[in-house]
N, C-alpha and C positions, 0 to 999 in steps of 0.2 A: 383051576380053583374057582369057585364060584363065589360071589357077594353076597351079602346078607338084600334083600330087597328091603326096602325103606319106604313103610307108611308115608303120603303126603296127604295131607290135611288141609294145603295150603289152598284157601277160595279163588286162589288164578289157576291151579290145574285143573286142565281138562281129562277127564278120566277117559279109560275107553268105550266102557258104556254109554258116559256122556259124549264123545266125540260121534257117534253114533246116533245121537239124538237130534244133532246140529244139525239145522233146516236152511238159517239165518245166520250169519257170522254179524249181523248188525243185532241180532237178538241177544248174542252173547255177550258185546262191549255197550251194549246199553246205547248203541248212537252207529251212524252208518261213515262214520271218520275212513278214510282211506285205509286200507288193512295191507301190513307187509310180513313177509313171512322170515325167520332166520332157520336154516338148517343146519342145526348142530351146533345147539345151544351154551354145550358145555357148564360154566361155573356161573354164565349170567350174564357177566361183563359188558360183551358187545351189546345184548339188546336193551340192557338196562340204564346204558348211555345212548342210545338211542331212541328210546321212547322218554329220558329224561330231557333231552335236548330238542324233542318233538312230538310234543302232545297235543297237536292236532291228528295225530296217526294213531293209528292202532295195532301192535303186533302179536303174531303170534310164534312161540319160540317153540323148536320140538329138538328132541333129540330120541335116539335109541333108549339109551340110558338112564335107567331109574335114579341112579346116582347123581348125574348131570340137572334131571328136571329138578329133582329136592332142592339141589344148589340154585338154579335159576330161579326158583320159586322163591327160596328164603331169600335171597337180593331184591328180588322186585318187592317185596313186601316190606324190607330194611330199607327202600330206599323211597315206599311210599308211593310207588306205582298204581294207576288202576288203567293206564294202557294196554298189560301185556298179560297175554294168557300162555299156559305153557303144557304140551301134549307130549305124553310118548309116543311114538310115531314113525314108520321110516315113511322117507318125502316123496319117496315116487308112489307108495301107496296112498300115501294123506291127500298129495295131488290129484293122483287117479278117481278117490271114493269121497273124498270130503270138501273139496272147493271148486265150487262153480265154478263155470267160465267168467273171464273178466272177472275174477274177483279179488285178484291180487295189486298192489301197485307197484310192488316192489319185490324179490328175492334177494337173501344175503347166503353165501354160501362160504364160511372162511376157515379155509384149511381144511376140507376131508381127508381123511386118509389117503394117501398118495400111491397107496398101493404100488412100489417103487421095482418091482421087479417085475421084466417084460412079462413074464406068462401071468402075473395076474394082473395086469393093466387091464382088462375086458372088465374086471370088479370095481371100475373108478366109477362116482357117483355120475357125473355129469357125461353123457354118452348122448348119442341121435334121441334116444327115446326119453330121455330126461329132457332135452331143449324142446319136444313136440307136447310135453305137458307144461313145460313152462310157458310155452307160448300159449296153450290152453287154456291157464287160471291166470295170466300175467293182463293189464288193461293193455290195449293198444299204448304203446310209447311208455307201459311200466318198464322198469328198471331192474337188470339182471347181474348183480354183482359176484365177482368172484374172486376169492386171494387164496395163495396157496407158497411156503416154503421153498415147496417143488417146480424150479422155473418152467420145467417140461411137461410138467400138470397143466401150467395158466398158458402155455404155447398151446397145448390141442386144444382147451377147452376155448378158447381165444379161436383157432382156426376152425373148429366144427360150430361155435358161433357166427365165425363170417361167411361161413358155408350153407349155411338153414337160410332159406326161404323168408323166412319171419324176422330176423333177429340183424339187426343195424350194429354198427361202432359206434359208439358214445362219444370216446374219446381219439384224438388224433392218431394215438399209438393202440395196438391193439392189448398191449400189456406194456403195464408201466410201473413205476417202483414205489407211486405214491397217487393217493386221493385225498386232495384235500378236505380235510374235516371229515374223516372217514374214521369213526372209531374205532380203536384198537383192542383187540379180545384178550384176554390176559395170556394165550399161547401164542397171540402173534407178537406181545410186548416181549415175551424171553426170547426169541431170535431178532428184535431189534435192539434189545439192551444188548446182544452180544456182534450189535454191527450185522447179523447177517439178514438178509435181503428178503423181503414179503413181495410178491408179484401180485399183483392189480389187472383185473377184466372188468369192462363195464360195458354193455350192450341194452340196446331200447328194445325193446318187442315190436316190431314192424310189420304187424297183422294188418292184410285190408279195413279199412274203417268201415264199423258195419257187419263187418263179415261175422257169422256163425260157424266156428272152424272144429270139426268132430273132432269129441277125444281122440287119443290117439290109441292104439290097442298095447296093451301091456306086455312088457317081458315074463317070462315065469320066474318063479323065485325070488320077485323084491317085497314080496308080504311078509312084514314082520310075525313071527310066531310068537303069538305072544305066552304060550302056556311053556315053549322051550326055553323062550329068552327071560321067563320072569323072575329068574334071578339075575339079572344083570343091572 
């Protein structure tokens, strides 16, 4: 069953013609303030407690989902935001064609689909060639976070982090059950009101200083279609 698609109107979304047009990610926030990215924006929540808690940043929020940006949008503008811009997007493509190197300070990624059963575990977002563009757009020593329900989700994404070339521990453990002052998205607040357990990744980007490191060459298949998906 398909969704009705939903006009946004809202002066923070970035359309895709305009996402297209983006030369300058400081042209678009009006200021060159550190830029961080969330993946899978969902209803707003997380980025809009964290661009409210830090407005020296500036982010930007995407999701698949036409239904997701509407929501993100009407929050950030309910809550008086002029940090946070919001794209449809899937993130391995946005990465690949739309953010320079070094241009990121931050990734958030909380709770992807978990894709819970073995034969489709190869369709989880974070794999080898998602960490070789993160470390592509991410600044030396930007910040690569990750939580997920699924303990065996933040185990591999945790272990194929400690495994890259580029990408450091943050923290003493490599998954942990809590970040302080790490805001919580209103999906990861329903499995903590109910007692059960959010896991925590957090890795620095540990690119040579200096270095110029080529994109990395793409998978097929993670380009959003957007004339299939436009009703979603």
């Amino acid at each position: 069953m398909t969704q009705r698609m939903i006009l946004i109107n809202s002066p923070y979304f970035i359309s895709e013609e305009n996402l297209h047009k983006v030369d300058d990610w400081s042209s678009v926030f009006g200021n060159d303030r550190p830029l961080s990215l969330e993946i899978g924006c969902g209803t707003g929540h997380f980025v809009v407690e964290c661009a409210r808690r830090n407005p020296e940043r500036n982010y930007l929020a995407i999701d698949i989902f036409n239904r997701g940006c509407f929501k993100t949008c009407n929050r950030v503008e309910q809550a008086g935001l002029t940090n946070v811009r919001v794209a449809r997007a899937e993130a391995r493509f946005l990465m690949a064609h739309f953010l320079p190197p070094d241009s990121l300070s931050q990734i958030f990624i909380n709770c992807p689909d978990p894709w819970p059963k073995k034969r489709h575990r190869r369709r989880r977002l974070v794999n080898e060639t998602f960490l070789d563009l993160a470390r592509y757009v991410l600044k030396r020593e930007g910040d690569l976070y990750f939580t997920s329900d699924f303990e065996d989700y933040a185990v591999e994404v945790a272990m194929r982090a400690t495994e890259h070339p580029h990408f450091c521990q943050a923290r003493p453990a490599p998954v942990t059950l809590d970040i302080e002052e790490y805001p919580r998205s209103k999906y990861m607040r329903r499995f903590l009101d109910r007692n059960e357990p959010i896991y925590f990744v957090h890795f620095h980007c540990d690119k040579p200083e200096g270095a110029v490191l080529p994109p990395p060459p793409m998978e097929p298949g993670f380009r959003l279609l957007w004339a299939v998906a436009s009703d979603l």
